[in-house]
VEXRO-885670 format. One record per residue: x, y, z of N, C-alpha, C, O in turn. Coordinates in Angstrom, 2 decimals, always signed. Each point is the difference from the previous one (the first is absolute). Layout:
% VEXRO-885670
n_u|n_v|n_w|ca_u|ca_v|ca_w|c_u|c_v|c_w|o_u|o_v|o_w
X|Y|Z|X|Y|Z|X|Y|Z|X|Y|Z $
...
This chain:
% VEXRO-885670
n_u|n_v|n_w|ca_u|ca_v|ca_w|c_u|c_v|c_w|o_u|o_v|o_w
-77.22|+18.83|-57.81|+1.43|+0.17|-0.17|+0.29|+1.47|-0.24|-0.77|+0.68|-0.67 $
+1.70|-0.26|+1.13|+0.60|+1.38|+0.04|+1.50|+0.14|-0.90|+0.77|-0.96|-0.04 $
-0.50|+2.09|-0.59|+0.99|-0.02|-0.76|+0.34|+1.20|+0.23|-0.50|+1.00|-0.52 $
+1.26|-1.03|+1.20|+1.35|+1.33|+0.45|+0.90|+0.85|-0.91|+1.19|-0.22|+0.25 $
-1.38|+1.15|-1.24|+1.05|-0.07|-0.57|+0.67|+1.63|+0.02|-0.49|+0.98|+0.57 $
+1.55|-1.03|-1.27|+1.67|+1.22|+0.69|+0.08|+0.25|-1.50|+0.11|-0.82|-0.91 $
-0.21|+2.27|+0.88|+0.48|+0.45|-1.81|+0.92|+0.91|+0.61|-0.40|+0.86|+0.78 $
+1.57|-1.00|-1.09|+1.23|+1.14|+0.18|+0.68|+0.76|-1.24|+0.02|-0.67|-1.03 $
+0.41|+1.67|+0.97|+0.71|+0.23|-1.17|+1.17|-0.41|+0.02|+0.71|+0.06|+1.00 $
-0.24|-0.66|-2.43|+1.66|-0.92|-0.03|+0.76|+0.41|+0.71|-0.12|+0.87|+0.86 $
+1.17|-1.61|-1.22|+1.12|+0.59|+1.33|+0.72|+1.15|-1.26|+0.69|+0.98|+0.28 $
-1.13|-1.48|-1.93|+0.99|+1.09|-0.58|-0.81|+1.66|-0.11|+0.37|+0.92|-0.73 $
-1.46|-0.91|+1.62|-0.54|+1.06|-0.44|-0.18|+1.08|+1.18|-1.06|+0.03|+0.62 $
+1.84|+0.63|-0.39|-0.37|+1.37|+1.06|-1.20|-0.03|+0.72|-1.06|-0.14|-0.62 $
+1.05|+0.27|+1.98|-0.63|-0.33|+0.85|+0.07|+1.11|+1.14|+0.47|-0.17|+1.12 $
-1.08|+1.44|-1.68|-0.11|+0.77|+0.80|-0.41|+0.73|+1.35|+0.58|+0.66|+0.86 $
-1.66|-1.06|-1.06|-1.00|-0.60|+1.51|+0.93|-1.01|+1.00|-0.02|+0.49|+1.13 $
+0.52|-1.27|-1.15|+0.62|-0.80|+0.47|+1.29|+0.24|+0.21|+0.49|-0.72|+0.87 $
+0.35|+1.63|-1.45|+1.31|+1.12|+0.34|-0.77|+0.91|+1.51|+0.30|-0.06|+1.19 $
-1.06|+0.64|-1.73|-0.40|+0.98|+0.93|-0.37|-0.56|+1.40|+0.24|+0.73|+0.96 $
-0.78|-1.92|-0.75|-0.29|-0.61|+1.15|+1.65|-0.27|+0.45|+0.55|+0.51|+0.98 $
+0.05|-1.43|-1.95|+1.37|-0.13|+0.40|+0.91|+0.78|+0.88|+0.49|-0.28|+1.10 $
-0.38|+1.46|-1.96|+0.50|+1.50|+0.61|-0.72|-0.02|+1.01|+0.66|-0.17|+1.02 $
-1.60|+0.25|-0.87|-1.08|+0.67|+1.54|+0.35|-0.80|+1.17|-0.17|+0.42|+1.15 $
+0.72|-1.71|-1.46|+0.53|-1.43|+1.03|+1.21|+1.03|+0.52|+0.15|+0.74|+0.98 $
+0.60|-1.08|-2.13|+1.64|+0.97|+0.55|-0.19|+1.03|+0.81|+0.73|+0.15|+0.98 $
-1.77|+0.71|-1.28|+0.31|+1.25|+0.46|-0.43|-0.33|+1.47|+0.42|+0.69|+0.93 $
-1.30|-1.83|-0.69|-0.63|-0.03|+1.42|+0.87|-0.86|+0.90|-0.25|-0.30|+1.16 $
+1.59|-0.13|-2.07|+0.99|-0.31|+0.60|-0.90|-2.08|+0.26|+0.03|-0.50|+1.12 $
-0.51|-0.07|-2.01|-0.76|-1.11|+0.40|+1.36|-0.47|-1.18|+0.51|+0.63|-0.92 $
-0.26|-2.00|+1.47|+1.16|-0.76|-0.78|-0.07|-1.14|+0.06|-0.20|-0.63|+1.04 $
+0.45|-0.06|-2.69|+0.07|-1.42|-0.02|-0.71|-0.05|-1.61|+0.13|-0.85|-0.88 $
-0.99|+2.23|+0.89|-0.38|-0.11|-1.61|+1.16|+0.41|-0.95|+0.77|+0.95|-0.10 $
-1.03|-2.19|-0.60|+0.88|+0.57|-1.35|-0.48|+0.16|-0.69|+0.81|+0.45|-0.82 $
-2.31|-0.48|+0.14|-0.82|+0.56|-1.11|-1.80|+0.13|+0.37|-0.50|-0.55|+0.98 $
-0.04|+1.11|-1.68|-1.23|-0.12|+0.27|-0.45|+0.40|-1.39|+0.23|+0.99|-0.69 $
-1.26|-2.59|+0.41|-0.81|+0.38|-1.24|-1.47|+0.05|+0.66|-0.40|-0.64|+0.97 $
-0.32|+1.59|-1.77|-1.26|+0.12|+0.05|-1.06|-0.93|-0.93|+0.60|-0.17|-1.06 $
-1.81|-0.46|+1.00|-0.65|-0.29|-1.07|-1.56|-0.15|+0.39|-0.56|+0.86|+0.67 $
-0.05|-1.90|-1.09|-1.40|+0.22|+0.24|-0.26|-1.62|+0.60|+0.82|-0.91|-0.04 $
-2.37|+0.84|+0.66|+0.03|-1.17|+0.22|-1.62|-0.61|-0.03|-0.77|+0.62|+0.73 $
+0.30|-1.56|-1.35|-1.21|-0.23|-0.42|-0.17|-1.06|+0.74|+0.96|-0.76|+0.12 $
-2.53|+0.40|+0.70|-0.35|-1.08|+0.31|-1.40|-0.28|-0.48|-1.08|+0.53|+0.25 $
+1.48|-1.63|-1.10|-1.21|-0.70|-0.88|-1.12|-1.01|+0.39|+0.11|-1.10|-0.54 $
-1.15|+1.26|+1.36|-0.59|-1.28|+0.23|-0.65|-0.62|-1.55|-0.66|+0.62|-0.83 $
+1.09|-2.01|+0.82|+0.01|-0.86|-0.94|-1.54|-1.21|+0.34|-0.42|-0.36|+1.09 $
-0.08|+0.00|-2.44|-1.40|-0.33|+0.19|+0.37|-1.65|+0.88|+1.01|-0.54|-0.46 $
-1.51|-0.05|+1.31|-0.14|-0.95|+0.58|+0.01|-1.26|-1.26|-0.65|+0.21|-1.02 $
+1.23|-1.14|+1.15|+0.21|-0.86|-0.59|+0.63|-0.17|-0.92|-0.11|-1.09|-0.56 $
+1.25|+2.30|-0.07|+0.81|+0.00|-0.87|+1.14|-0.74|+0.67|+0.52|+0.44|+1.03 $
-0.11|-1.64|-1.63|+1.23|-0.85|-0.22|+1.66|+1.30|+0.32|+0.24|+1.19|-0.19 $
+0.10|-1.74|+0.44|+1.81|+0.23|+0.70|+0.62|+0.80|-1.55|+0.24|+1.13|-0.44 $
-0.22|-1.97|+0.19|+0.49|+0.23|-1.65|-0.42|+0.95|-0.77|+0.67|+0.91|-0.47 $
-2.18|-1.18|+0.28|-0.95|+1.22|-0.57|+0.38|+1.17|+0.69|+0.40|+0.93|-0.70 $
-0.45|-0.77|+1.96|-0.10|+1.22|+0.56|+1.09|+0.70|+0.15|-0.10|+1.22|+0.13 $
+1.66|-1.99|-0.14|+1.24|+0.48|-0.48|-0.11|+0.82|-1.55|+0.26|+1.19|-0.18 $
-0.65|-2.01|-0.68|+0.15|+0.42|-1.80|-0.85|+1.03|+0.22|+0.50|+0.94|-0.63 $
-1.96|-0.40|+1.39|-0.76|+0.87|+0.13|+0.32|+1.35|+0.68|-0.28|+1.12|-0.43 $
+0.78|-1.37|+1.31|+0.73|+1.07|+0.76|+1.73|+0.52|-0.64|+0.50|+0.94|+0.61 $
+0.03|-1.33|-1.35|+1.44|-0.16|-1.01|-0.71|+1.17|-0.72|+0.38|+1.17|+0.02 $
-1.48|-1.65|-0.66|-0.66|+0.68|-1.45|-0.29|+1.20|+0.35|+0.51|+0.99|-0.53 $
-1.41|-0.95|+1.52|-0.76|+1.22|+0.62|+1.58|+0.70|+0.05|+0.02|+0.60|-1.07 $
+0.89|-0.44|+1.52|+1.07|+0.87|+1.03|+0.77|+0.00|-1.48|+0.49|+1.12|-0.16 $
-0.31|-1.69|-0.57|+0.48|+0.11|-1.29|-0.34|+1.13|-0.77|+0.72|+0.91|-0.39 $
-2.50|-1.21|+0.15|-0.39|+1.03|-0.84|-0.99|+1.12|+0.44|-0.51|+0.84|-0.73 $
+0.34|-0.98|+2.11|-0.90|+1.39|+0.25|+0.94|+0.73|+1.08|-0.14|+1.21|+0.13 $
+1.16|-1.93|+0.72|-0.03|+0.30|+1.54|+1.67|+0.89|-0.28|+0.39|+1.04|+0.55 $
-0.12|-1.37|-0.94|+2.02|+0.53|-0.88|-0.23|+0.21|-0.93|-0.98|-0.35|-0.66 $
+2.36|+1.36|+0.22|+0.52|+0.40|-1.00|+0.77|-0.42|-0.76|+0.80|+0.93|-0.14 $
-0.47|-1.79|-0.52|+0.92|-0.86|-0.12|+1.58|+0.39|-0.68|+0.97|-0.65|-0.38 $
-1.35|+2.01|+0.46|+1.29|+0.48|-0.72|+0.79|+0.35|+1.03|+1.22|-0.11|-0.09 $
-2.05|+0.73|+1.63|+0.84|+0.88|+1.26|+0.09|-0.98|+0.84|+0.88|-0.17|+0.84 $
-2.09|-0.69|-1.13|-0.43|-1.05|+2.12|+0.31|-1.13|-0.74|+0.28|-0.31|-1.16 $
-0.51|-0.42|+2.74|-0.09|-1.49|-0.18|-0.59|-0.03|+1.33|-0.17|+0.89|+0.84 $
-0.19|-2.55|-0.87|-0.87|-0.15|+1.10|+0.31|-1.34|+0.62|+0.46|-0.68|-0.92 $
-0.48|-0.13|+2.15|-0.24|-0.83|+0.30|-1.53|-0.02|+1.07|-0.62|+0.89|+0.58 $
+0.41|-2.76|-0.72|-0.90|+0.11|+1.08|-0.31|-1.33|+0.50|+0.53|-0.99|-0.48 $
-1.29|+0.95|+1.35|-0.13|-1.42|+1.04|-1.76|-0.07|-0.09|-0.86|+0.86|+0.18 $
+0.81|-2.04|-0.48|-2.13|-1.06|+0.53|+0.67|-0.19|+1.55|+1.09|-0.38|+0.44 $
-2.29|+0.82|+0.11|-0.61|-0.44|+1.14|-1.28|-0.63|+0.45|-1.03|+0.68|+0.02 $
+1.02|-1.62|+0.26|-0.80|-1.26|-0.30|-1.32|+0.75|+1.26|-1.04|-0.62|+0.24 $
């Protein structure tokens, strides 16, 4: 099982990297973006035979406490079976 996961910084927190790409769209005259966030993205292979469940609460924890910041990011993510 594989676990996909997206750490972005909040939406309340300045996102600079992701302005600058923004701007760089405009300037190249490319349209239809209205924002661009930047963040990171982890893919976890997960040990064979861990349960659905387990491997949700396992991968939550991990991105909780090693993978974000929890004061700037947040994260979502998807099992792939």
């Amino acid at each position: 099982m594989k676990a996909h996961v997206y750490v972005t910084l909040k939406r309340t927190v300045l996102d600079a990297q992701g302005q600058t790409v923004a701007d760089a769209l405009r300037r190249m005259e490319y349209r239809g973006v209205a924002d661009v966030r930047q963040g990171k993205y982890f893919l976890l292979t997960l040990e064979d035979g861990l349960e659905q469940n387990a491997a949700q609460a396992e991968v939550e924890r991990i991105a909780r406490e090693v993978l974000t910041n929890p004061v700037i990011e947040e994260f979502t993510f998807r099992l792939e079976a």
